[in-house]
C-alpha positions, 0 to 999 in steps of 0.5 A, a space after each residue: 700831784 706831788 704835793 697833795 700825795 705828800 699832804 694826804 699821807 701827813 694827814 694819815 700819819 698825824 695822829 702819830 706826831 708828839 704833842 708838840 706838833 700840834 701847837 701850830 695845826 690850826 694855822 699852818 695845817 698839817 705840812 705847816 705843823 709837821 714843819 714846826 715839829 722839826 723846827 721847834 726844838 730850835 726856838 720855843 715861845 711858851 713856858 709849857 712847851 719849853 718845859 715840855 721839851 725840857 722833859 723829853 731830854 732826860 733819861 727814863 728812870 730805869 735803874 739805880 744800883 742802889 736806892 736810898 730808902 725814904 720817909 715821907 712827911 707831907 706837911 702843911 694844911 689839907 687842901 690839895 694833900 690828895 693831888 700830893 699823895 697820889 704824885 707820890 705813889 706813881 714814883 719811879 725807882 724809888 725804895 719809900 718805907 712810909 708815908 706820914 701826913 703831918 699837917 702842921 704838927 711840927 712835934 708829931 713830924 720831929 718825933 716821926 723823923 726821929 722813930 724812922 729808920 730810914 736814910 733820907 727824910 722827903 719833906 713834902 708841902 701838901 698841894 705839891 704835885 711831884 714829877 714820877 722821876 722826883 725820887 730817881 733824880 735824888 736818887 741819882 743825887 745821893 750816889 753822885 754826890 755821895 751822900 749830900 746832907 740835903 737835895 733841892 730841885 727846881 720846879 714850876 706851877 701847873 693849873 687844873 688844866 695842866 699846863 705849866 708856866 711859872 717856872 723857878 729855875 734856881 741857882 746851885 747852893 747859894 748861901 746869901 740867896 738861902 739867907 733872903 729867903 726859902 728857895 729851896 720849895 716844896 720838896 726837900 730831901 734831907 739826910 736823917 743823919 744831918 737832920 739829927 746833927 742839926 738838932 732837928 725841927 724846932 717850934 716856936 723859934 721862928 714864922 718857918 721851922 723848915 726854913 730855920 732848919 734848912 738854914 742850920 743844915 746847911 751850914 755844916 752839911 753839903 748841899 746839892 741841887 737838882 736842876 730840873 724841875 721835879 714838883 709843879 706848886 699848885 694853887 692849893 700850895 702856901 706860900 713862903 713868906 720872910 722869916 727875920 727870925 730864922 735869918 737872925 738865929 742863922 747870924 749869931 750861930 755864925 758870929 755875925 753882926 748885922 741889923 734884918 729888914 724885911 722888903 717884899 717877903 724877902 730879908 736884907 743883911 746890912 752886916 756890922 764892919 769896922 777895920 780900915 777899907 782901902 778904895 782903888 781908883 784908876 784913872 787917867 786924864 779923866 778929871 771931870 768924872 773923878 771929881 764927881 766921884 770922890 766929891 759923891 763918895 766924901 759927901 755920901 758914905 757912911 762908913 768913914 774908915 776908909 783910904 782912897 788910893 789913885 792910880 793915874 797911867 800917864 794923865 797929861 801934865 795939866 790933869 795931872 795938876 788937877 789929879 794932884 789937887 783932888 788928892 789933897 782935897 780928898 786925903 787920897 794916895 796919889 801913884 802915877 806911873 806912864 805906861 800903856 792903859 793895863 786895868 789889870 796892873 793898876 788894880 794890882 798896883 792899888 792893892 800892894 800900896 794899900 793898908 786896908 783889910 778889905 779892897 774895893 776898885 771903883 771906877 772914877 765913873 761911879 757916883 755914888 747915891 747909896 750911903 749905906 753901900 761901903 759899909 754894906 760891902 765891906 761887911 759882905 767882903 768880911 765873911 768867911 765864905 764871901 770872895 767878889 762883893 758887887 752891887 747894882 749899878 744904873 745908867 746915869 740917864 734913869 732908873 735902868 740897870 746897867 750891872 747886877 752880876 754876871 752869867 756866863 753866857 754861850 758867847 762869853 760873860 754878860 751883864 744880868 738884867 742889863 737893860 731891865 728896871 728894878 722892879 720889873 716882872 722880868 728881874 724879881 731878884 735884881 733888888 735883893 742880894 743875889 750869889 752870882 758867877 760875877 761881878 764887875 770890877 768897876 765897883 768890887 769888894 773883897 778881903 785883901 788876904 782873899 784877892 792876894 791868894 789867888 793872885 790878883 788881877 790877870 795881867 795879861 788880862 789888859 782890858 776885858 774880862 779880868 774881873 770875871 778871870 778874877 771871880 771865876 779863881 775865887 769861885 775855884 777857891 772855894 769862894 761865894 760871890 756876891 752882887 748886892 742889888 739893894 745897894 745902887 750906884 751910878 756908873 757912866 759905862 766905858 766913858 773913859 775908854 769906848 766900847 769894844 764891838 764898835 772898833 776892830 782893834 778893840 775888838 780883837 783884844 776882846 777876843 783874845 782876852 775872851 779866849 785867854 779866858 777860857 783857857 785859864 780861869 774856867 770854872 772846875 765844876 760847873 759853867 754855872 754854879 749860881 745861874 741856872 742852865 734852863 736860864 737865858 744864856 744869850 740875853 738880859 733877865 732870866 727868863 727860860 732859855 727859849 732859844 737854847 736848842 738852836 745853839 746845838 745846830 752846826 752848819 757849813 761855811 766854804 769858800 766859793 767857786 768862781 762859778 759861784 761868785 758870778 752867779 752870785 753877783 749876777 743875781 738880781 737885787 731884792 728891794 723888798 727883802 726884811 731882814 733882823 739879825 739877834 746876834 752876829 758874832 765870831 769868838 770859838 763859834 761864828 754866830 749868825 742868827 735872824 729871819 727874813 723874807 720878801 714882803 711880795 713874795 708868798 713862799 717864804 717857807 721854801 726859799 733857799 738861802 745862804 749866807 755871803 760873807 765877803 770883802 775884797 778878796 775872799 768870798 765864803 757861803 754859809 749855809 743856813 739853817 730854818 728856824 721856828 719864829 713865831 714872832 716874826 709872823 706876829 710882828 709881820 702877820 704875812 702868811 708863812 713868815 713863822 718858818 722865816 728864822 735862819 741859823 748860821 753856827 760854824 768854827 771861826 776857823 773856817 774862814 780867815 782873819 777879817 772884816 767882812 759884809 754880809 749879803 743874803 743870797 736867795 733863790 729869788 735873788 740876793 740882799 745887802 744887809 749892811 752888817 759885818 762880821 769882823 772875825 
């Protein structure tokens, strides 16, 4: 009776539910869609429902206590300018003196630019469907920034239809990114003033004049980055194509030498060095893979002016004889010095011995397959912005990425694109020169004065995360990091020294050093100044963030009464039970995240669960949290499997030191998972 009340009223009140409630009514009816209301925002699988709930979060436009006026020219050809010129006059808090049409007049737009009178200048490509709270947000921008020389944002694609996909998250101001190609899009806000200072748009110099002088602003001007989508492209709007023109003007204005080719519709800078490169190579007792890498680097490399510097922490007798002998063969430094293994001081150790200008560590695990990769490097590690310089690194066993920069993710720095091919749909940028928050030690580049200046290598940093403490003070100094996905090498990941999840000791180390991390090498001004906070911050690629409202939810860990503990281990075993974990982990935050259900059983949806956590003396219940996975449904097709997700998120110092099973405890009975969580 109960039950058909309950359903009666929802099917009264449905009409009244947001948009978003109703994706799932066709399947799960209306309790089944009412569920998924509350339970979306921890799990989304579609771009125009991520991006839809993306757009509740921000704040109305209401009021700006000063608006900076605005000249609109909308540029381009004709198809879809209406679509355009109506997004514009729904704008929110905006103060807009005119509107100009400029077709593709580059003269007639230049000479309008120049007559306004008002403070910023909003170029606009026709077919460019911009979002009611476009000029609010640069608004915003301006204030906040106080007065930044040009505003971008990102933005999406939407069809006849409405619906959004496609979305182009981008990174803050990235200089190396901004010389590969125009990702600054359809809507750019630009301060009159730099417009002026910047000689203004120029025809005939280059395939985009836009591009060029977006180039030329911002190398005096501050650029600022809204990072919400604020225009939708359309079908009508044109695309952005590789300008070397404009890339080569930009290198002789900087004094910068260096040759343009052009691979799919981006540009690649091979930049001119000369000047001694100093190669760091630690290792110890690892003769085979040593060989292979300094016999790949003597017999590949270009780029001849260059000294290799081994440091050996204590090989035995016998390998150090073999150390000895490639060192002669190859004309390499040899300092061996016995100690505990400290990445962190043998890096340090090279680079006081070194003479070069420019320092790159390497791995002895490193093959190298790229001719061109030091000189490219070192040339990228030479200019005057430029701090940590990496590249891509492969699995020896195909074409699969193992390293192209790192983003910092919920749970600590990880490896972008890991896993993926170059040249997937899921990593379009892996090939081309990306600015990244870091890049790995185990192929690193950078000028010698730079790296002395912030001090090195963290030394307390022994294993983990000191290439990223590393980049993170070149970021705090005012540095640009690069990985150079054009360049491609080899690398046996960890051969030498194992991994860390595998091995409670090391994995312990991996969580001190991940706090010490943290503590003193946190980015000053943003977590994520080149990846992008809509992004995937948990795994490969960089997809939306379909899963980022479900870091937001905390639950509860107690330990258990006696009373609870017999119960518990009374209760009957469930052979039947499915269970996938994504994520199990303990650094400021204990993690458990998955879906499970009984294949036998038709209530799913409605099962209490909890979490147990235990080993031979402590016993801890977590509770569980429901999540939305509609994947799991489509994996099983069992009717209410898609309200099957569990989310377990509390401070690890809720339970203490240890190395515990999980069990799931259910109202039907209970689960060996097999996992542990060591904490």
């Amino acid at each position: 009776m109960f039950e058909k009340t309950k359903t009666r009223i929802l099917n009264r009140i449905w009409p009244l539910l947001p948009e978003e409630a109703q994706y799932n009514h066709d399947h799960a009816g209306t309790v089944g869609a009412y569920k998924l209301w509350k339970l979306c925002k921890y799990y989304t699988n579609t771009p125009d429902l991520y991006l839809k709930l993306l757009d509740t979060e921000y704040e109305k436009p209401l009021f700006l206590r000063r608006k900076p006026s605005v000249s609109v020219m909308v540029t381009g050809g004709e198809a879809g300018l209406k679509k355009t010129l109506m997004s514009l006059e729904d704008q929110a808090c905006a103060k807009i003196e005119s509107v100009n049409v400029c077709g593709v007049n580059i003269k007639e737009t230049d000479s309008l630019v120049r007559k306004s009178e008002s403070e910023y200048i909003a170029f606009v490509r026709s077919g460019a469907v911009l979002q009611n709270r476009a000029f609010y947000e640069c608004g915003k921008a301006v204030l906040s920034e106080n007065g930044p020389a040009l505003i971008y944002s990102d933005e999406d694609f939407i069809d006849d239809e409405g619906v959004r996909s496609k979305p182009f998250f981008k990174a803050d101001y990235a200089p190396d990114q901004l010389m590969s190609h125009n990702y600054f899009g359809g809507f750019v806000f630009v301060s009159r003033k730099a417009y002026i200072d910047a000689g203004g748009l120029e025809e005939g110099t280059s395939e985009d004049p836009f591009y060029d002088l977006w180039l030329r602003i911002s190398e005096s001007g501050k650029v600022a980055h809204v990072d919400r989508v604020l225009f939708h492209r359309t079908g009508d709007m044109e695309n952005s194509k590789a300008d070397p023109e404009a890339v080569k003007r930009a290198l002789a204005r900087r004094n910068l030498k260096g040759s343009v080719s052009v691979v799919e519709d981006r540009c690649i800078i091979d930049h001119e060095t000369e000047g001694l490169v100093s190669i760091v190579i630690p290792s110890k007792d690892n003769p085979g893979y040593l060989k292979d890498c300094l016999s790949s680097l003597d017999e590949v490399t270009l780029y001849r002016d260059y000294e290799i510097i081994l440091v050996d922490n204590g090989s035995s007798d016998e390998n150090k004889k073999i150390y000895e002998e490639l060192c002669s063969k190859y004309n390499a430094k040899y300092i061996y010095e016995k100690k505990d293994f400290n990445f962190s001081y043998m890096c340090n150790l090279g680079a006081k011995n070194a003479s070069g200008d420019v320092l790159v560590f390497l791995n002895d695990d490193i093959k190298i397959t790229e001719p061109k990769w030091l000189g490219s490097m070192a040339g990228q590690a030479r200019i005057s912005y430029a701090g940590a310089v990496g590249c891509m690194l492969l699995y020896p066993e195909g074409n699969m990425i193992q390293h192209c920069g790192t983003k910092d993710c919920v749970d600590g720095p990880n490896h972008i694109y890991q896993g993926y091919h170059p040249g997937d749909e899921g990593c379009p940028d892996a090939i081309f020169p990306m600015d990244v928050n870091g890049v790995t030690a185990a192929c690193l580049a950078v000028e010698k004065s730079k790296f002395d200046a912030v001090g090195g290598f963290d030394e307390e940093m022994t294993v983990c995360y000191n290439d990223v403490a590393l980049c993170y003070d070149f970021i705090n100094a005012g540095y640009v990091n690069c990985v150079r996905g054009d360049i491609r090498l080899i690398h046996k990941e960890s051969v030498s020294r194992g991994t860390d999840d595998l091995n409670e000791t090391k994995y312990r180390r991996l969580i001190k050093e991940h706090t010490r991390l943290y503590a003193k090498h946190a980015l000053k001004n943003s977590p994520h100044p080149y990846y992008n906070i809509n992004l995937a911050m948990r795994y490969a690629g960089t997809g939306p963030d379909y899963t980022r409202w479900m870091y937001k939810v905390k639950t509860k860990a107690r330990k258990m009464t006696p009373a609870e503990i017999k119960a518990w281990k009374e209760a009957p075993v469930r052979e039947d039970m499915e269970i996938a974990f994504d994520e199990i982990d303990a650094f400021k935050y204990v993690h458990i995240f998955g879906w499970s259900f009984a294949t036998d059983y038709k209530f799913n949806h409605k099962t209490d669960r909890r979490m147990v956590i235990y080993d031979d003396k402590n016993f801890y219940l977590a509770e569980l949290q429901s999540w939305y996975r509609p994947d799991a449904y489509k994996l099983k097709r069992i009717p209410n499997t898609e309200f099957c997700g569990f989310i377990a998120q509390f401070d690890n110092g809720l339970i203490e030191e240890g190395r515990y099973k999980l069990c799931l405890w259910t109202n039907i009975g209970k689960f060996e998972t097999g996992k542990e969580l060591i904490r």
